[in-house]
N, CA, C and O atoms as a GROMACS GRO file, in nm:
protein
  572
    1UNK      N    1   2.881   2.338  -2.498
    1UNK     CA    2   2.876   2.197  -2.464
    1UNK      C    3   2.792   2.125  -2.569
    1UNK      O    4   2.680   2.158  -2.608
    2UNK      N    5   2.875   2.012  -2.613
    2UNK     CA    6   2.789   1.889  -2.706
    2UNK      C    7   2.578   1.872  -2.676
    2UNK      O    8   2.526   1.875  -2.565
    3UNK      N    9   2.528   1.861  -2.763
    3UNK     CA   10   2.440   1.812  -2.699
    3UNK      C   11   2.441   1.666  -2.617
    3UNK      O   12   2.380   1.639  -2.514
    4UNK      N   13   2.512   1.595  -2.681
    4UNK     CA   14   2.503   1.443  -2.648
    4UNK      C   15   2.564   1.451  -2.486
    4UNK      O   16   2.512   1.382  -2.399
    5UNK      N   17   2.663   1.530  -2.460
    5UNK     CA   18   2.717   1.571  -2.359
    5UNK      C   19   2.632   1.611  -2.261
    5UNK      O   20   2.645   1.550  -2.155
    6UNK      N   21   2.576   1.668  -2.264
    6UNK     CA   22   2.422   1.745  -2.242
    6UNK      C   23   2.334   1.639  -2.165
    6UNK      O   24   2.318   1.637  -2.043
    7UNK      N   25   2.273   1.538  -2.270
    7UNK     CA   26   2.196   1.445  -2.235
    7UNK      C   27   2.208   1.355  -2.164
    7UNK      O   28   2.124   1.288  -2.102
    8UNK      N   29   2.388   1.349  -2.174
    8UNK     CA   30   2.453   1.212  -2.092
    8UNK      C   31   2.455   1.250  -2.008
    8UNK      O   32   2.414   1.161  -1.933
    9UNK      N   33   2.491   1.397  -1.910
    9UNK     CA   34   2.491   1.438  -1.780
    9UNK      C   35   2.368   1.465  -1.716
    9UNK      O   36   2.365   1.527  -1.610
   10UNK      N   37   2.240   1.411  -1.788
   10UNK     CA   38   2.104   1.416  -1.694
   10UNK      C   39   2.095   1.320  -1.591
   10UNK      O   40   2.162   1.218  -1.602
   11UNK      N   41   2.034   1.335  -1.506
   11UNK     CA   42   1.974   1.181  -1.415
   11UNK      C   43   1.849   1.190  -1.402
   11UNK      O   44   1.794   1.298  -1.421
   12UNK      N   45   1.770   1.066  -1.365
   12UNK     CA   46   1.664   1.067  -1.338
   12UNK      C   47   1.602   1.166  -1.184
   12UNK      O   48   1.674   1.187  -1.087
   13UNK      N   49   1.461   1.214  -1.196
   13UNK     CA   50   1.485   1.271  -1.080
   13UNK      C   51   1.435   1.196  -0.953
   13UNK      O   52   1.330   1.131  -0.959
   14UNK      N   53   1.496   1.201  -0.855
   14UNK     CA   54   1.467   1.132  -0.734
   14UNK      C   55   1.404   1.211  -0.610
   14UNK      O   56   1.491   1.232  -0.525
   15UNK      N   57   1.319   1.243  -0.586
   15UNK     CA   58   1.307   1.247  -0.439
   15UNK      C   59   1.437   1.290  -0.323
   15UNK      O   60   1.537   1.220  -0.335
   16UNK      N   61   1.443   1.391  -0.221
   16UNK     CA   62   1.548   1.364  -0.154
   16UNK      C   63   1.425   1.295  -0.089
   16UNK      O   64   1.305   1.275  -0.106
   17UNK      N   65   1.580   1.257   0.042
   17UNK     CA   66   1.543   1.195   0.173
   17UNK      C   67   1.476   1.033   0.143
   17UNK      O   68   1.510   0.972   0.041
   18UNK      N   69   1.409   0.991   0.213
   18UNK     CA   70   1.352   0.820   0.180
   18UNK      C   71   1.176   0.819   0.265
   18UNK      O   72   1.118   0.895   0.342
   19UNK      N   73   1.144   0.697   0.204
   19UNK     CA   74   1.024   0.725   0.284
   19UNK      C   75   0.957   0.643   0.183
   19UNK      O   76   1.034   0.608   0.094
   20UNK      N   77   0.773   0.581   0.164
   20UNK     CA   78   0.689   0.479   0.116
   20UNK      C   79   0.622   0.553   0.025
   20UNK      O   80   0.560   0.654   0.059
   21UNK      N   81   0.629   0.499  -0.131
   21UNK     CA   82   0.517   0.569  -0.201
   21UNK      C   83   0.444   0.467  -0.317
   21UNK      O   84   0.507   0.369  -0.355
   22UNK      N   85   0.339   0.488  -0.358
   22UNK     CA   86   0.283   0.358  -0.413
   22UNK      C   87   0.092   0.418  -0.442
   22UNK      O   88   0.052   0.533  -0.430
   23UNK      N   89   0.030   0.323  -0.472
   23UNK     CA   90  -0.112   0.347  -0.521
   23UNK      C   91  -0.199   0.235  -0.436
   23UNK      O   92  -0.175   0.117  -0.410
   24UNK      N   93  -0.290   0.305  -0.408
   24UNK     CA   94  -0.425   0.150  -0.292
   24UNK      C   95  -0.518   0.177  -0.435
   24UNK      O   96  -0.536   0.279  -0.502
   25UNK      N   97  -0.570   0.032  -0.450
   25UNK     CA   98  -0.616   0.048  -0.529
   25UNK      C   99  -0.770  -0.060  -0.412
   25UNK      O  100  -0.749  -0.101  -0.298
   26UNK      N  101  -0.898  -0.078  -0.487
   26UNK     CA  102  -1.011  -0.088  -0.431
   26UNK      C  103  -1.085  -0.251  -0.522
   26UNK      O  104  -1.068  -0.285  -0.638
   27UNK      N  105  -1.114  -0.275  -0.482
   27UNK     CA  106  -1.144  -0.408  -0.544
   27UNK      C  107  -1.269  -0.507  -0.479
   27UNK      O  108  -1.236  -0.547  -0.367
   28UNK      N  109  -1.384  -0.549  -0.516
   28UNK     CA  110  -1.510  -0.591  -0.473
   28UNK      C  111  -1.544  -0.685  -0.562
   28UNK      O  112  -1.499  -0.705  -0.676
   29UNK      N  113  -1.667  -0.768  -0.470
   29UNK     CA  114  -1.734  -0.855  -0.584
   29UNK      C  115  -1.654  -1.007  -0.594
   29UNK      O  116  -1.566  -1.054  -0.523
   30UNK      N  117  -1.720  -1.058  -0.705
   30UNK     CA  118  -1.734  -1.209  -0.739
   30UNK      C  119  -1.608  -1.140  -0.872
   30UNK      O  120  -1.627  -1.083  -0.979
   31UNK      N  121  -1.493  -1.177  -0.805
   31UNK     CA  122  -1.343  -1.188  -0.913
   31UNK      C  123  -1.286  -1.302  -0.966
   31UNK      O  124  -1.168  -1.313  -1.001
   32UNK      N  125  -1.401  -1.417  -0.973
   32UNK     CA  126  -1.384  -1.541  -1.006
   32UNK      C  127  -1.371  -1.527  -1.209
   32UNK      O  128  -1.457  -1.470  -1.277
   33UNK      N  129  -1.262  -1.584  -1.258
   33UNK     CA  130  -1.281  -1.540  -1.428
   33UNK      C  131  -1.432  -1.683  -1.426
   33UNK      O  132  -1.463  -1.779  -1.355
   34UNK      N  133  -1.489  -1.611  -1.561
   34UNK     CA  134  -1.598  -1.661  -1.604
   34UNK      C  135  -1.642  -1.661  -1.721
   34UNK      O  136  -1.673  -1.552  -1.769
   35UNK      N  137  -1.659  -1.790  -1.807
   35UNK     CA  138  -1.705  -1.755  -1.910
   35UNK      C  139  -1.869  -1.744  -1.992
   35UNK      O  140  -1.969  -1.810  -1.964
   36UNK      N  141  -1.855  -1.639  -2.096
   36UNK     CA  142  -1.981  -1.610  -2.139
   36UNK      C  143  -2.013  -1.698  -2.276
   36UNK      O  144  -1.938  -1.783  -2.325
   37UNK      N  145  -2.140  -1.656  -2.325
   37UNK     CA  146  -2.167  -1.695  -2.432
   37UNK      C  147  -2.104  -1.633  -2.566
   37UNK      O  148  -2.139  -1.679  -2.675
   38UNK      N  149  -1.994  -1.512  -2.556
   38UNK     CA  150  -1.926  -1.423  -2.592
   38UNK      C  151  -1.781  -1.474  -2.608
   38UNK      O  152  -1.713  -1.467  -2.710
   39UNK      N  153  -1.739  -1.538  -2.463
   39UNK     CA  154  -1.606  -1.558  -2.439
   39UNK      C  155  -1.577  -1.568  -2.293
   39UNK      O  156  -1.668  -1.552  -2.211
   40UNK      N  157  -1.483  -1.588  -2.265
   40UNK     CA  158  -1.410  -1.537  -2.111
   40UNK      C  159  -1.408  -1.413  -2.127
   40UNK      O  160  -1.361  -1.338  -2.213
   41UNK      N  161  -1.514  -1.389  -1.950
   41UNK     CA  162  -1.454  -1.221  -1.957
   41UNK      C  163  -1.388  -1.262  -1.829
   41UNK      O  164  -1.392  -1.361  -1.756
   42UNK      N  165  -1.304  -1.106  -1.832
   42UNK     CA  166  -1.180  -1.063  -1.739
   42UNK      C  167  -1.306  -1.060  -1.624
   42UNK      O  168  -1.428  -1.078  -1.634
   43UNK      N  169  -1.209  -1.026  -1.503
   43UNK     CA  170  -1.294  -0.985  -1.378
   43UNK      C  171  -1.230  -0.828  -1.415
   43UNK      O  172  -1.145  -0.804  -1.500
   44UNK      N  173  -1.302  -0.724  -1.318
   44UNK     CA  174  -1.280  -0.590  -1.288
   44UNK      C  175  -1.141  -0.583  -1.277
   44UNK      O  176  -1.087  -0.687  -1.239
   45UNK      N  177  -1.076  -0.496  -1.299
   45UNK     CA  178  -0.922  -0.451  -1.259
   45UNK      C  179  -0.944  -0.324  -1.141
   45UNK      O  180  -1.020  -0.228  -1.130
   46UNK      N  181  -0.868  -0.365  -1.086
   46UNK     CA  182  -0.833  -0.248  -0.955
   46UNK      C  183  -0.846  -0.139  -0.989
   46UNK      O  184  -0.812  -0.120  -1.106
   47UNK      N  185  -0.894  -0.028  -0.918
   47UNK     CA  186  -0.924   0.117  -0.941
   47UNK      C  187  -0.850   0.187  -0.850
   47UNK      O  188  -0.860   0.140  -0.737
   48UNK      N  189  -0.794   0.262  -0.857
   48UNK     CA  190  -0.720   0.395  -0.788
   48UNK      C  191  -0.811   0.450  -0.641
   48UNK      O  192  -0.901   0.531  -0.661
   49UNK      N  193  -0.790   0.410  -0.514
   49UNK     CA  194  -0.937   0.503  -0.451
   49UNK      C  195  -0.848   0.587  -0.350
   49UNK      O  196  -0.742   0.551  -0.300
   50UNK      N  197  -0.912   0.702  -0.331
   50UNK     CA  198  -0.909   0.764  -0.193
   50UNK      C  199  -0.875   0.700  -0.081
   50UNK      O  200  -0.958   0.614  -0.051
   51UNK      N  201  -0.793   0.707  -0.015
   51UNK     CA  202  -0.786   0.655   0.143
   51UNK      C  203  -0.690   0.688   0.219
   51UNK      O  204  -0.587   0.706   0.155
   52UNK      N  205  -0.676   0.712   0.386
   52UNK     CA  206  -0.595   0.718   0.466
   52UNK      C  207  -0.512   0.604   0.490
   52UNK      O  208  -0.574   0.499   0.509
   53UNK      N  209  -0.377   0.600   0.492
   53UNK     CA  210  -0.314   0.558   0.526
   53UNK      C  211  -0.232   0.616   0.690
   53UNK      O  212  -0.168   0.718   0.717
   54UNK      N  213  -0.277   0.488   0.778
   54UNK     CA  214  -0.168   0.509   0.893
   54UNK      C  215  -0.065   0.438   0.923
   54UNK      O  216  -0.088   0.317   0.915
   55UNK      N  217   0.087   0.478   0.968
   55UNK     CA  218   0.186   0.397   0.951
   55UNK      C  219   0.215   0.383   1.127
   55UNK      O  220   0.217   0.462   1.221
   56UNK      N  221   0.237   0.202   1.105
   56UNK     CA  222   0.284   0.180   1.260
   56UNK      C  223   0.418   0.159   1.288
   56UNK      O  224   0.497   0.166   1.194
   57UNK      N  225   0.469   0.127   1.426
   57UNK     CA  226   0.589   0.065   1.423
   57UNK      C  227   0.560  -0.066   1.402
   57UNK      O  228   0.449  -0.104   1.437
   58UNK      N  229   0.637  -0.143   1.352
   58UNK     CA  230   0.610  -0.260   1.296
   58UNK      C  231   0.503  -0.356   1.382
   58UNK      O  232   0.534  -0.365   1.501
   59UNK      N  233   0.405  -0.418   1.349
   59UNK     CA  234   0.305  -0.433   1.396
   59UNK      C  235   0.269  -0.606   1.400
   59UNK      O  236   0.217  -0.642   1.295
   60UNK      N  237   0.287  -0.717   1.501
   60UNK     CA  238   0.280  -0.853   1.458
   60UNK      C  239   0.090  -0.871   1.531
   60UNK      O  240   0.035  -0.818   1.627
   61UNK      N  241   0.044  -0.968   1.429
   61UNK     CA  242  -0.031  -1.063   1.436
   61UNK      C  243  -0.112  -1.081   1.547
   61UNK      O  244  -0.235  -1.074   1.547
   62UNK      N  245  -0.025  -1.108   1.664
   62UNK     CA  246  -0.067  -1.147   1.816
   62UNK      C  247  -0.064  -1.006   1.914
   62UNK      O  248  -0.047  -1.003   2.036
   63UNK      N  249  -0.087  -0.881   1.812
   63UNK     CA  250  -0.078  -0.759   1.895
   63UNK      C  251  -0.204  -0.686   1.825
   63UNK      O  252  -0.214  -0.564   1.838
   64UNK      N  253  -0.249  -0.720   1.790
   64UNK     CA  254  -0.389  -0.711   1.637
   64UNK      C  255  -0.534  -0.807   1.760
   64UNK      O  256  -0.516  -0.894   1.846
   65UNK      N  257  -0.662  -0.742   1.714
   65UNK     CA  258  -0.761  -0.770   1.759
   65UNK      C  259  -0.862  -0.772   1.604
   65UNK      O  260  -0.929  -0.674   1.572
   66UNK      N  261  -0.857  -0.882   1.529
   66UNK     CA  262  -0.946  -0.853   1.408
   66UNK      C  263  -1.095  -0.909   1.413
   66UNK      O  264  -1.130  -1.000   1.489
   67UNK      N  265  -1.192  -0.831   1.305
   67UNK     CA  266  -1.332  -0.905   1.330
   67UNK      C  267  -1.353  -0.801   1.188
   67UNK      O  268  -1.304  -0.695   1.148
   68UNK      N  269  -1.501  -0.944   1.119
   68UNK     CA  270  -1.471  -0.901   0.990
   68UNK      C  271  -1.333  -0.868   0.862
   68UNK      O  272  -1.344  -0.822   0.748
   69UNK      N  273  -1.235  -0.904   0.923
   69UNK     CA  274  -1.204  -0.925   0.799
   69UNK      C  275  -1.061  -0.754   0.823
   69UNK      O  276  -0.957  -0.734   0.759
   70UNK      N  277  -1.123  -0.669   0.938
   70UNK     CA  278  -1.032  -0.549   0.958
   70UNK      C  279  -0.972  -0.572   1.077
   70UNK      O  280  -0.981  -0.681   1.134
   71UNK      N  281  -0.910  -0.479   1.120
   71UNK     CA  282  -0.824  -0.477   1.239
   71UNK      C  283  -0.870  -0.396   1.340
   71UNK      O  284  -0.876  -0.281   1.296
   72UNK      N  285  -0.908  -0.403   1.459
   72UNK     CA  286  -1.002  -0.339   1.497
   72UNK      C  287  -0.924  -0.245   1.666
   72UNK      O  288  -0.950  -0.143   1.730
   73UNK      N  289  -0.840  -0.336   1.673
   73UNK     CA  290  -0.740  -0.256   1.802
   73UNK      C  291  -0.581  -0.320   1.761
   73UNK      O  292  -0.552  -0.433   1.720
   74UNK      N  293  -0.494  -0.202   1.789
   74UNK     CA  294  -0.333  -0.210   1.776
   74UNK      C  295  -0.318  -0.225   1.909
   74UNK      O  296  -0.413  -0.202   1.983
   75UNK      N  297  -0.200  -0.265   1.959
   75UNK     CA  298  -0.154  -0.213   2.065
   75UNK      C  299  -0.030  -0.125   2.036
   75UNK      O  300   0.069  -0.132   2.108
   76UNK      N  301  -0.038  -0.037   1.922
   76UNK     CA  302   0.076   0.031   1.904
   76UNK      C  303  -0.031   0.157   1.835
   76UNK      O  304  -0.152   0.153   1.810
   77UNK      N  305   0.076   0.270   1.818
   77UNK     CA  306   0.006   0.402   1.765
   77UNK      C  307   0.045   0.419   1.673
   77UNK      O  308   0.154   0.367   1.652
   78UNK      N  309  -0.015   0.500   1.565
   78UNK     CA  310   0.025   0.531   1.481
   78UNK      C  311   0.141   0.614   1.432
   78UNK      O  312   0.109   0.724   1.477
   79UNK      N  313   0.264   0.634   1.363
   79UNK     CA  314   0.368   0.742   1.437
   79UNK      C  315   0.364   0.848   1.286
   79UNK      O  316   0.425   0.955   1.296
   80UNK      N  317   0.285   0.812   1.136
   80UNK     CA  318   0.200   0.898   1.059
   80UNK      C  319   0.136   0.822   0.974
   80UNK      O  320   0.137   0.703   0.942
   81UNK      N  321   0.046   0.973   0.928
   81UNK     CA  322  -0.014   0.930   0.812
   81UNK      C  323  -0.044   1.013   0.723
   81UNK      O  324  -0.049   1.135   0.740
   82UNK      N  325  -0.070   0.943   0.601
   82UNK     CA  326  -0.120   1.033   0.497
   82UNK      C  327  -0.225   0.971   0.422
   82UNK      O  328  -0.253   0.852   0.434
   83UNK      N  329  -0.299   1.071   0.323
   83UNK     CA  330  -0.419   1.050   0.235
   83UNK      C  331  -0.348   1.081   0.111
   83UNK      O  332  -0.270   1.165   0.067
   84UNK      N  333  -0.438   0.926   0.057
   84UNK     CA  334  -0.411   0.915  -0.113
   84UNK      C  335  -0.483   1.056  -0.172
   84UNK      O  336  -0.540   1.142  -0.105
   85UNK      N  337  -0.463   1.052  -0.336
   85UNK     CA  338  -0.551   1.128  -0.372
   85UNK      C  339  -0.580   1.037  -0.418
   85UNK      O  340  -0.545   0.920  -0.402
   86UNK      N  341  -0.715   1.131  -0.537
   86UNK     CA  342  -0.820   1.039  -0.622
   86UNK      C  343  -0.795   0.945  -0.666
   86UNK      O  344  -0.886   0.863  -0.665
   87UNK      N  345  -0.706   0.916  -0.707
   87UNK     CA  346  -0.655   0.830  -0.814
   87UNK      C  347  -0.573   0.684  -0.715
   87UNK      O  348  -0.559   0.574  -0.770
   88UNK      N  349  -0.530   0.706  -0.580
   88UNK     CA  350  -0.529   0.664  -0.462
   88UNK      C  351  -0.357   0.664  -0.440
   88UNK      O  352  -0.303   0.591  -0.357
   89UNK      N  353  -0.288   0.750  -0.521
   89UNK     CA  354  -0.163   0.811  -0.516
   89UNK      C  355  -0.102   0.817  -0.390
   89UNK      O  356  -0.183   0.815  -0.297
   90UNK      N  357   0.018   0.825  -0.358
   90UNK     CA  358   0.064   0.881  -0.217
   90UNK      C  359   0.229   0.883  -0.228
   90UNK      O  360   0.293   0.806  -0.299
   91UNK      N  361   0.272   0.962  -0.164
   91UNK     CA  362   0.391   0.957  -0.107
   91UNK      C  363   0.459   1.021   0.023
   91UNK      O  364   0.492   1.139   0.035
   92UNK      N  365   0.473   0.928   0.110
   92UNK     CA  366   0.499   0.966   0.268
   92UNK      C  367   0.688   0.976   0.281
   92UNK      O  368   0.774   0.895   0.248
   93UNK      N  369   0.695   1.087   0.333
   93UNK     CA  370   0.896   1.095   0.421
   93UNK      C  371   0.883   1.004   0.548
   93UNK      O  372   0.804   0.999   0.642
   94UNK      N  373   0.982   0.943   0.515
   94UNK     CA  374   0.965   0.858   0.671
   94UNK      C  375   1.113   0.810   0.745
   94UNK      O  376   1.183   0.730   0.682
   95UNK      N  377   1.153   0.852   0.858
   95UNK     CA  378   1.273   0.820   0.890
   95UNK      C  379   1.303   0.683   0.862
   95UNK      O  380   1.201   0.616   0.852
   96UNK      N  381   1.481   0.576   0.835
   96UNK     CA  382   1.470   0.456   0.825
   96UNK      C  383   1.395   0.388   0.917
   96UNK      O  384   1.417   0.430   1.031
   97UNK      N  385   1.341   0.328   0.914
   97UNK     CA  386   1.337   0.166   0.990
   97UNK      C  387   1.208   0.112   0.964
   97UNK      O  388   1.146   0.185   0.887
   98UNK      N  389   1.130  -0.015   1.008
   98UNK     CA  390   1.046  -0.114   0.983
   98UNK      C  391   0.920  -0.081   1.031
   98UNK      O  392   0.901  -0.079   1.152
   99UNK      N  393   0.824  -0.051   0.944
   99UNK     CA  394   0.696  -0.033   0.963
   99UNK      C  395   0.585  -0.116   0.902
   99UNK      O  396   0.604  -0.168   0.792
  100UNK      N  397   0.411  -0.140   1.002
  100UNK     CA  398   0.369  -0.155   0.926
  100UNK      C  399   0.248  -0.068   0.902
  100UNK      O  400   0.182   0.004   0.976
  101UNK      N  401   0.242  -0.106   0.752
  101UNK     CA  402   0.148   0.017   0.656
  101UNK      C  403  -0.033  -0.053   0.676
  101UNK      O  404  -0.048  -0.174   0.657
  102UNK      N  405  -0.162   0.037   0.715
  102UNK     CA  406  -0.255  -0.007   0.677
  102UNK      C  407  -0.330   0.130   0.658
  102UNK      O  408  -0.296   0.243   0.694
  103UNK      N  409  -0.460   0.078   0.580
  103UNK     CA  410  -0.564   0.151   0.476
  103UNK      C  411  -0.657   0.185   0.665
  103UNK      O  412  -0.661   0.128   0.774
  104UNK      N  413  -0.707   0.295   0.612
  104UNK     CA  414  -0.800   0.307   0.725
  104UNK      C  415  -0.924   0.282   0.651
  104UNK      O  416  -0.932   0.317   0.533
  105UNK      N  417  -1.014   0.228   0.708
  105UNK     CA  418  -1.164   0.157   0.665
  105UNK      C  419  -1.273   0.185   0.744
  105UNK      O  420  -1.236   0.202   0.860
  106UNK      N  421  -1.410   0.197   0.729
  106UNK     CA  422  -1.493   0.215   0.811
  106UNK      C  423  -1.547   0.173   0.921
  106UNK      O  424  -1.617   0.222   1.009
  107UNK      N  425  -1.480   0.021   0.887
  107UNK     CA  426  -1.456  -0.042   1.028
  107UNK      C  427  -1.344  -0.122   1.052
  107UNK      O  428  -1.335  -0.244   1.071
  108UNK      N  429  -1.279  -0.055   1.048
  108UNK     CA  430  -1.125  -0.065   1.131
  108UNK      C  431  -0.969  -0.031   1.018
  108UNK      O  432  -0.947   0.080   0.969
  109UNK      N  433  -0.896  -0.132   1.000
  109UNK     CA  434  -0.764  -0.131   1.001
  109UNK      C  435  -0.764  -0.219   0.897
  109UNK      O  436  -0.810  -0.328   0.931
  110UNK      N  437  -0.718  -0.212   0.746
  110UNK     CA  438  -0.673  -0.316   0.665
  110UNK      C  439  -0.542  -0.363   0.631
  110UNK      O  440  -0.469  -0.276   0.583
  111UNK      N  441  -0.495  -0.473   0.642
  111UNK     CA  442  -0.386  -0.506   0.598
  111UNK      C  443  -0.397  -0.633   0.525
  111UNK      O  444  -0.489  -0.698   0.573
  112UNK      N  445  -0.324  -0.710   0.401
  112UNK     CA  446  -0.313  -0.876   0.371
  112UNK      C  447  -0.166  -0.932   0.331
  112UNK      O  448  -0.161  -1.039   0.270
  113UNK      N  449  -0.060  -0.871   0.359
  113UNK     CA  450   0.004  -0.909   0.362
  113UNK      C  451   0.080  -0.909   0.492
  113UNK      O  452   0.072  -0.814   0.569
  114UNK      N  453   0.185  -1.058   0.527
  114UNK     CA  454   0.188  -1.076   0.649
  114UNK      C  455   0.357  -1.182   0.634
  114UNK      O  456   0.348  -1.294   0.582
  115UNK      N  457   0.451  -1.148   0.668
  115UNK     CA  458   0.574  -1.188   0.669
  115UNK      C  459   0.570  -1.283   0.733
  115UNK      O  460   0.497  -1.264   0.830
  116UNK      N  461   0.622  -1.407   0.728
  116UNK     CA  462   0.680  -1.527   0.803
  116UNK      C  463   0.673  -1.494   0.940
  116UNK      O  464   0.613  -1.585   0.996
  117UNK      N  465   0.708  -1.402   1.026
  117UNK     CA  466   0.727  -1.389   1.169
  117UNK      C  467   0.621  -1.308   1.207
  117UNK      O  468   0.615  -1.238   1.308
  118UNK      N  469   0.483  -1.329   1.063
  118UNK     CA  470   0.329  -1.236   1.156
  118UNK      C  471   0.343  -1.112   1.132
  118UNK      O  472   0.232  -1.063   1.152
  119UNK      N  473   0.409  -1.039   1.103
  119UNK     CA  474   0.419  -0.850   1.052
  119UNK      C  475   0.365  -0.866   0.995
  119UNK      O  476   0.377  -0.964   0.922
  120UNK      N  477   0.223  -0.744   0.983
  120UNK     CA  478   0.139  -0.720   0.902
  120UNK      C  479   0.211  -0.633   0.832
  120UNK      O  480   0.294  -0.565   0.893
  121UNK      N  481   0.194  -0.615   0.674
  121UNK     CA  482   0.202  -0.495   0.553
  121UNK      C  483   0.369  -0.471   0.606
  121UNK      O  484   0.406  -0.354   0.594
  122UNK      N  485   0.452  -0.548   0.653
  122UNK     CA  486   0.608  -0.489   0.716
  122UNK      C  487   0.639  -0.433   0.564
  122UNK      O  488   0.625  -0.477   0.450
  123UNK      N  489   0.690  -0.311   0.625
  123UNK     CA  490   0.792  -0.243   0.483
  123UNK      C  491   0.916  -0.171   0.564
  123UNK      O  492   0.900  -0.117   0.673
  124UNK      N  493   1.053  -0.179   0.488
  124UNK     CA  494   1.166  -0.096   0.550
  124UNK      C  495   1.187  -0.024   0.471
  124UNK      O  496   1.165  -0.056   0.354
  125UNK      N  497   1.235   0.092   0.500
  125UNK     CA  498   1.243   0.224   0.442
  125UNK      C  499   1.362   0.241   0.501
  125UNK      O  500   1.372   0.286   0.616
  126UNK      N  501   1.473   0.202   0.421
  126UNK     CA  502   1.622   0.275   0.406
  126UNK      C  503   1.629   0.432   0.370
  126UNK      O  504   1.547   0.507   0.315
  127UNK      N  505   1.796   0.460   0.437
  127UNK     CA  506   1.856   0.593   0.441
  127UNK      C  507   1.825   0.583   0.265
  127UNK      O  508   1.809   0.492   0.184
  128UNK      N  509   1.826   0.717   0.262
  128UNK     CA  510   1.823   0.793   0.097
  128UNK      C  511   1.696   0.706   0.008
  128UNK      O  512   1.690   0.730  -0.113
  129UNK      N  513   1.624   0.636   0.052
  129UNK     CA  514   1.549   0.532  -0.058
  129UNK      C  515   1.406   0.533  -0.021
  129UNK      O  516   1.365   0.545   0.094
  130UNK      N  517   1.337   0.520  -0.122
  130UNK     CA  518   1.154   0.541  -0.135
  130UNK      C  519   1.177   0.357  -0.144
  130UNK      O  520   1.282   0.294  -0.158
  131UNK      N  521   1.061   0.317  -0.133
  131UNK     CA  522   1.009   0.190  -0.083
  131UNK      C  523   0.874   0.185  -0.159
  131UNK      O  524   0.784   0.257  -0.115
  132UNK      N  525   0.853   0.117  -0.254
  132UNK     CA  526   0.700   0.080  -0.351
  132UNK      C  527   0.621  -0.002  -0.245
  132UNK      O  528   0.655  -0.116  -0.216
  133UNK      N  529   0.518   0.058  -0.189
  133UNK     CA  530   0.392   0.000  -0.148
  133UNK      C  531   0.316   0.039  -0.190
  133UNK      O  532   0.293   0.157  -0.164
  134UNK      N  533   0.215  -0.043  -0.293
  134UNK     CA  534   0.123  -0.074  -0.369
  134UNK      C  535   0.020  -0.196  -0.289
  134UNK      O  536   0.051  -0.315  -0.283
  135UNK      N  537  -0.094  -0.143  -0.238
  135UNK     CA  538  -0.227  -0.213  -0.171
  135UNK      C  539  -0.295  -0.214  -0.234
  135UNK      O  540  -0.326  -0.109  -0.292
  136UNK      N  541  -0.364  -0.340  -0.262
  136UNK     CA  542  -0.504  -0.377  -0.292
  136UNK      C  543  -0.582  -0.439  -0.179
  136UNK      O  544  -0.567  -0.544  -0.117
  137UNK      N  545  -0.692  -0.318  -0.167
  137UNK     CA  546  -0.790  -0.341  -0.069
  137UNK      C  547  -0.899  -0.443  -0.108
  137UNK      O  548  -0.988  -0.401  -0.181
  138UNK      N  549  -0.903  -0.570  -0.068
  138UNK     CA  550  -0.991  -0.649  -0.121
  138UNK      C  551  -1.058  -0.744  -0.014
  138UNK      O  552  -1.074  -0.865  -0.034
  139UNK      N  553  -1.097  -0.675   0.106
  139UNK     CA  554  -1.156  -0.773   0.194
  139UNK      C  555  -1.288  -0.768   0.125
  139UNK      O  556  -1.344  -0.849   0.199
  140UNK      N  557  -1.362  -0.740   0.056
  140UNK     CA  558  -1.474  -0.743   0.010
  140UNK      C  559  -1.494  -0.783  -0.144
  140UNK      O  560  -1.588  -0.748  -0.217
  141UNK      N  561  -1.370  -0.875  -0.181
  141UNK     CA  562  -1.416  -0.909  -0.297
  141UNK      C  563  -1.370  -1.147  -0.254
  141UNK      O  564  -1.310  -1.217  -0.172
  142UNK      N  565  -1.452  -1.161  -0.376
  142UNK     CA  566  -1.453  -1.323  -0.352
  142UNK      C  567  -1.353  -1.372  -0.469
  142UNK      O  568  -1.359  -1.347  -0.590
  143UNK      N  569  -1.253  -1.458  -0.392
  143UNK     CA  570  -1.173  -1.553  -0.557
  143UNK      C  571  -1.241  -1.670  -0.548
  143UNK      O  572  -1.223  -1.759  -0.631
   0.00000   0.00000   0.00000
């Protein structure tokens, strides 16, 4: 067989099955840009961190108990979860349908994104297909 033949019959590799994969990244502090006697400096860029992730059935607004800034009671359970690694990596299998995704925190439940109809972190996870969720944990930083 040709090489070119060869090369043309590769595919990229995929994952079977479907399910959420993506990076939490960690973020703090005064992220206001600012300038020096130097120049404008940047603010910090997001860092890769450690964390649990628990996945709900889709989870609205008016079913949430928050204080500080986390989520502090569901009225739903969690149905899994997984831990990033170092770098705050992850990739979860997850049957189709509509979930929502949050960071577990020391005091409570993070989420900041929130769909028109109040779903916190909503993500759908179609037959055969991975789903990019990428979090930035930033209840503790200021714009």
């Amino acid at each position: 067989m040709p090489l070119f033949s060869t090369l043309h019959s590769c595919k990229p590799y995929q994952p079977e099955g479907q399910g959420i994969t993506g990076t939490i990244t960690w973020v703090e502090g005064n992220l206001m840009p600012r300038i020096s006697d130097t120049g404008e400096e940047a603010p910090p860029k997001p860092e890769g961190v450690k964390r649990k992730l628990e996945i709900y059935p889709l989870v609205s607004i008016n079913d949430m108990k928050m204080e500080d800034g986390l989520f502090v009671s569901l009225s739903a359970k969690p149905v899994a979860e997984v831990e990033t690694d170092s770098k705050g990596k992850y990739s979860l299998h997850l049957s189709p349908g509509r979930y929502s995704v949050f960071t577990v925190e020391e005091g409570g439940l993070f989420a900041n994104v929130f769909d028109v109809e109040g779903h916190a972190m909503p993500v759908t996870v179609k037959e055969g297909e991975w789903t990019l969720v990428d979090i930035e944990v930033n209840y503790k930083a200021v714009y």
